[in-house]
The first five atom37 places (N, CA, C, CB, O) and aatype in JSON, in Angstrom:
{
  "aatype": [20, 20, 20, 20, 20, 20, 20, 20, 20, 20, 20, 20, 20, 20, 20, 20, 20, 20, 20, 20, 20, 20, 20, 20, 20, 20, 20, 20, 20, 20, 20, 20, 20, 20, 20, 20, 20, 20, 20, 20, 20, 20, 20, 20, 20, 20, 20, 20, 20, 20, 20, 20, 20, 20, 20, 20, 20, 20],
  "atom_mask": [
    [1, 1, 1, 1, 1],
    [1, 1, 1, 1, 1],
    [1, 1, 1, 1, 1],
    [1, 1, 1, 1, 1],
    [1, 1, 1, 1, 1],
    [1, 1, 1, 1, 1],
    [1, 1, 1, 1, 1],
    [1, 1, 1, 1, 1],
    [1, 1, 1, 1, 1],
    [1, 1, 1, 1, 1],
    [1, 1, 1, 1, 1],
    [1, 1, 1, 1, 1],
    [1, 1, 1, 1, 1],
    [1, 1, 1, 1, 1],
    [1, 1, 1, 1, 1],
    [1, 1, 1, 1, 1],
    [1, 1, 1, 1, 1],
    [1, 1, 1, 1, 1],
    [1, 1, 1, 1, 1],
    [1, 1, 1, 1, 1],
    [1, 1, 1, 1, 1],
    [1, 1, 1, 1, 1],
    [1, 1, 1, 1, 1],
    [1, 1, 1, 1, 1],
    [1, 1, 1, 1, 1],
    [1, 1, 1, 1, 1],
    [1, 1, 1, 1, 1],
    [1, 1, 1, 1, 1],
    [1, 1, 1, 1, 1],
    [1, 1, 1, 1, 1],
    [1, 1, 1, 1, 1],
    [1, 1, 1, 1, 1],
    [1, 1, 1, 1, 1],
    [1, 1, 1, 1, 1],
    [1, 1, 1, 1, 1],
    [1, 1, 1, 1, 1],
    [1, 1, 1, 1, 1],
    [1, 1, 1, 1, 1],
    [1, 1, 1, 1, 1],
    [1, 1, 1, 1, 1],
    [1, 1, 1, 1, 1],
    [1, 1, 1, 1, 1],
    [1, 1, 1, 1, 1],
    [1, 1, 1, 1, 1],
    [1, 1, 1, 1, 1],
    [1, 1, 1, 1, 1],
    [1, 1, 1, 1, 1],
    [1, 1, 1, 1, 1],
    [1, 1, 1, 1, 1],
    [1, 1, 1, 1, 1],
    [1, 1, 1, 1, 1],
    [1, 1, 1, 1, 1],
    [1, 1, 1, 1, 1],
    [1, 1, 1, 1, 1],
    [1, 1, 1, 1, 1],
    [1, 1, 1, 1, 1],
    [1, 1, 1, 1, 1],
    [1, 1, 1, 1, 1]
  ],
  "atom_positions": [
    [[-3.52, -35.12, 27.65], [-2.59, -34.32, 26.87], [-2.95, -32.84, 27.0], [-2.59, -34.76, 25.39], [-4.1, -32.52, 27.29]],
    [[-1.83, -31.78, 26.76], [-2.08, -30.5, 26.88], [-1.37, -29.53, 25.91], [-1.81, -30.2, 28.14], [-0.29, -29.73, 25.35]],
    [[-2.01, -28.65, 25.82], [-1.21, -28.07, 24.19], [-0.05, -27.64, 25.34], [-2.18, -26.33, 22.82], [0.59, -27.1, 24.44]],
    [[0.68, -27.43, 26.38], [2.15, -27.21, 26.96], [2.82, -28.36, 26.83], [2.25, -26.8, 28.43], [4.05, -28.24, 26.86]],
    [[2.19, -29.9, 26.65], [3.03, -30.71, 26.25], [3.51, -30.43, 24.47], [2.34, -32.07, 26.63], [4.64, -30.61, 24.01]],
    [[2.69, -30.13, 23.95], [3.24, -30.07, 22.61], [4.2, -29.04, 22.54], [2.22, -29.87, 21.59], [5.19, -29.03, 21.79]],
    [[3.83, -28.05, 23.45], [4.88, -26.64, 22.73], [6.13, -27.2, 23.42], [4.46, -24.58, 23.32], [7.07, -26.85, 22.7]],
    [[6.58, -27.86, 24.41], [7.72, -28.4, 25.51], [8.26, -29.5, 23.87], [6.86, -29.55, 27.57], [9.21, -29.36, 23.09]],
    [[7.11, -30.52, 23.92], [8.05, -31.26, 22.45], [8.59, -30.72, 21.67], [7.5, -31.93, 21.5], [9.77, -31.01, 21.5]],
    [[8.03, -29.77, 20.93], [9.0, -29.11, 19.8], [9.43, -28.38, 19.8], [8.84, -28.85, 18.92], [9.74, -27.86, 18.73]],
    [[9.83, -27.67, 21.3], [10.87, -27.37, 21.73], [12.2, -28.06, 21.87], [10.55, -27.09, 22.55], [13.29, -27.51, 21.73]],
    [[11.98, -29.39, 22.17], [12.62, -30.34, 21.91], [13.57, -30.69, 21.08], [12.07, -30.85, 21.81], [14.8, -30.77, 21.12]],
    [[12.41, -30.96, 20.01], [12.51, -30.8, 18.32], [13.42, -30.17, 18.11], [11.47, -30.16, 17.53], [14.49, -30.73, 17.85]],
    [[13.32, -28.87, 18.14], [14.06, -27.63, 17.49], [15.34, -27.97, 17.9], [13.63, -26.07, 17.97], [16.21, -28.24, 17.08]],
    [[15.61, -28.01, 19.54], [16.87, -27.98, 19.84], [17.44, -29.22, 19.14], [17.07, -27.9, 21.31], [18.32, -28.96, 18.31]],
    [[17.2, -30.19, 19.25], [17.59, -31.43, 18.65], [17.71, -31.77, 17.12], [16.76, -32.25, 19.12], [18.29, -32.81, 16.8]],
    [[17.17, -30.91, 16.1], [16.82, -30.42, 14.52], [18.04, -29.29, 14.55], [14.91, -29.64, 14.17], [18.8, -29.58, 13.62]],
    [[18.45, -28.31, 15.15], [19.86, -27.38, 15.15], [20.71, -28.3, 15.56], [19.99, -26.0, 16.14], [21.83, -28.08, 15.1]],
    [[20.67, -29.28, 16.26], [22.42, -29.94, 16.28], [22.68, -30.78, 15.2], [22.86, -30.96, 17.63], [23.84, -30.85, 14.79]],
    [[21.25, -31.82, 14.38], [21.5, -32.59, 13.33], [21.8, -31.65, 12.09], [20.35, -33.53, 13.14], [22.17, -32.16, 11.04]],
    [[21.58, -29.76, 12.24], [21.82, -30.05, 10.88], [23.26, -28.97, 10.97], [20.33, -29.64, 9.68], [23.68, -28.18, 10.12]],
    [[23.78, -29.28, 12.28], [25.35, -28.74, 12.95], [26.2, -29.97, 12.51], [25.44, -28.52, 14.97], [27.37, -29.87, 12.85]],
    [[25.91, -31.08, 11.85], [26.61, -32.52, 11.76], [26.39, -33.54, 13.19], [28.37, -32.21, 11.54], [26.94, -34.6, 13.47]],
    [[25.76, -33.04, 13.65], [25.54, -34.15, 14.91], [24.43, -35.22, 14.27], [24.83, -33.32, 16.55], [23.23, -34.93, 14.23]],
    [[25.01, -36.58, 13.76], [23.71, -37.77, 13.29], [22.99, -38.22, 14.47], [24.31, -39.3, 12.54], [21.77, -38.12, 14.35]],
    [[23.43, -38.73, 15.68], [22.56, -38.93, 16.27], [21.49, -38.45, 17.02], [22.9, -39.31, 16.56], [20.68, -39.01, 17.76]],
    [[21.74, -36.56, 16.48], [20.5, -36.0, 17.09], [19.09, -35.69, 16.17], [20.97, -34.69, 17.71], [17.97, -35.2, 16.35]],
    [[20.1, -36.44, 14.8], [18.75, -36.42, 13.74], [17.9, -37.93, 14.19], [19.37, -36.47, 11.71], [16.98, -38.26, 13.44]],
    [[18.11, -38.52, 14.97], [17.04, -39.73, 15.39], [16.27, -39.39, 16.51], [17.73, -41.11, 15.78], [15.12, -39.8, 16.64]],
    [[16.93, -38.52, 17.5], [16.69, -38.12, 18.12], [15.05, -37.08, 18.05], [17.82, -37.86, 18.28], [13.95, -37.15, 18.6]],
    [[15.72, -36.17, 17.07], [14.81, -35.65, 16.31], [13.43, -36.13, 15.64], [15.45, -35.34, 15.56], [12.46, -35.38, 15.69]],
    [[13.39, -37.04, 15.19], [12.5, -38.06, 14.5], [11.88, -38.56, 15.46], [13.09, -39.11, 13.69], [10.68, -38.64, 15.22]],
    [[12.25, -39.03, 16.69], [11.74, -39.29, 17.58], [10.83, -38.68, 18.46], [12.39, -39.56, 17.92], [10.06, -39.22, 19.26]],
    [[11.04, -37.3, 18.19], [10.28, -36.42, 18.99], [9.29, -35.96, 18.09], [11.05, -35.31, 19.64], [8.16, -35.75, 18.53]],
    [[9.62, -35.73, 16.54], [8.39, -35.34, 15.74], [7.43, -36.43, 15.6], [8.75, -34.86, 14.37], [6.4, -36.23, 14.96]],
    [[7.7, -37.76, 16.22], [6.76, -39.12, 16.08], [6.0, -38.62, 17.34], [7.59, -40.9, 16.2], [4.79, -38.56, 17.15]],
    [[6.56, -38.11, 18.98], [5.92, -37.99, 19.78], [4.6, -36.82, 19.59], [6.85, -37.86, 20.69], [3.45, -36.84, 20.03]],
    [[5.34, -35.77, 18.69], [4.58, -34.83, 18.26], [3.32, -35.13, 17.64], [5.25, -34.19, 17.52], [2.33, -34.42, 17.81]],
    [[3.34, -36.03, 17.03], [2.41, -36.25, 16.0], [1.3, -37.06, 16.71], [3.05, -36.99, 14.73], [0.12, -37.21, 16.42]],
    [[1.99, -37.52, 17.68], [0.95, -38.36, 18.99], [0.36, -37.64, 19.5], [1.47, -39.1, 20.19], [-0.82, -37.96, 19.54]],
    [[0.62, -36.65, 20.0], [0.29, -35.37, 20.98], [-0.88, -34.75, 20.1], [1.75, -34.15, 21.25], [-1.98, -34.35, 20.47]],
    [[-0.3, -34.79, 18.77], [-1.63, -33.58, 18.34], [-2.66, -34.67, 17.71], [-1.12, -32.07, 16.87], [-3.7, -34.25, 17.2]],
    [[-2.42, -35.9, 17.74], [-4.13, -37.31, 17.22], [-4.48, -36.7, 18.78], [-3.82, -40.1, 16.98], [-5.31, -35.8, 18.9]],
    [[-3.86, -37.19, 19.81], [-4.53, -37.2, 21.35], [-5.94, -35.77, 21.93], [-2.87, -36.93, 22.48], [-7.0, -35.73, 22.56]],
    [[-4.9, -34.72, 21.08], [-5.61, -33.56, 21.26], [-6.57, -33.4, 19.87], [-4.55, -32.31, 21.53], [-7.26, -32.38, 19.99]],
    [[-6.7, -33.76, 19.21], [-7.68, -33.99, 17.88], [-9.26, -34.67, 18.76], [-6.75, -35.49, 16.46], [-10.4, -34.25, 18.93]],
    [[-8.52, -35.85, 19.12], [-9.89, -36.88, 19.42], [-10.43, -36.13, 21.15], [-9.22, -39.16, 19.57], [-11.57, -36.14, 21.62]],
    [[-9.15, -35.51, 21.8], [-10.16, -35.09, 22.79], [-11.37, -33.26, 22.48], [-8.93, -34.96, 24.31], [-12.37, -32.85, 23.07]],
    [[-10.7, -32.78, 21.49], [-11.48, -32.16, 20.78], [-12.61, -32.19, 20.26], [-11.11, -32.03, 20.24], [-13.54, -31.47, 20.62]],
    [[-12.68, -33.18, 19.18], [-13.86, -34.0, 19.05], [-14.8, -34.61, 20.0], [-13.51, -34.87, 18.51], [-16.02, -34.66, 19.85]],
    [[-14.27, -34.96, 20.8], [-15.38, -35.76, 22.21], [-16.13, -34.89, 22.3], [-14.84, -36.13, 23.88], [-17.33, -35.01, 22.09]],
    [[-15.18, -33.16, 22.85], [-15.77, -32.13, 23.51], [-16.83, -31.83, 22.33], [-14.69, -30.89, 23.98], [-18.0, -31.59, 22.66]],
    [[-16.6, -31.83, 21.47], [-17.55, -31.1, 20.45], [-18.82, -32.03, 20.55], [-16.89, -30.99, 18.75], [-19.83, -31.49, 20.12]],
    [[-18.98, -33.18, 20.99], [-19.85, -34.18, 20.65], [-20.81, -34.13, 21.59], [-19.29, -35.44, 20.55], [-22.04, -34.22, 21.49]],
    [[-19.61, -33.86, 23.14], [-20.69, -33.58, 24.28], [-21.46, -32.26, 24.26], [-20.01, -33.61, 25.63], [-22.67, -32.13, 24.48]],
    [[-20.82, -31.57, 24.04], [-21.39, -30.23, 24.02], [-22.88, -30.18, 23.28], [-20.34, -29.27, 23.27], [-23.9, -29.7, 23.77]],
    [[-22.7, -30.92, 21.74], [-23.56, -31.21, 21.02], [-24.5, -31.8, 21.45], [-23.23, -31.67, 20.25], [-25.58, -31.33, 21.11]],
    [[-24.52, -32.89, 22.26], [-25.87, -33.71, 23.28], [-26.34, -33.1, 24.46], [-25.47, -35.14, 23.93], [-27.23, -33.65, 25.12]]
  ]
}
């Protein structure tokens, strides 16, 4: 994972969060869908954070 994947997701997000709240419903799932990917992206970059901190530490 790479923090350019996250900023590309909620880029995503955004565009897809301005059409649900234009009355478009199916881009509010859409939406949800990408803040679930989001939320993946930043555990992924959490725990490879942590590793680094661990190796560094040994």
């Amino acid at each position: 994972m790479s923090i350019q994947s996250l900023v590309d997701e909620v880029e995503i997000f955004k565009q897809e969060y301005e059409k649900f709240e234009r009355g478009n419903k199916s881009a509010g799932t859409r939406a949800r869908k990408s803040l679930q990917t989001i939320k993946k992206i930043a555990q992924d970059l959490r725990v490879e954070i942590q590793e680094s901190k661990k190796t560094e530490a040994e």
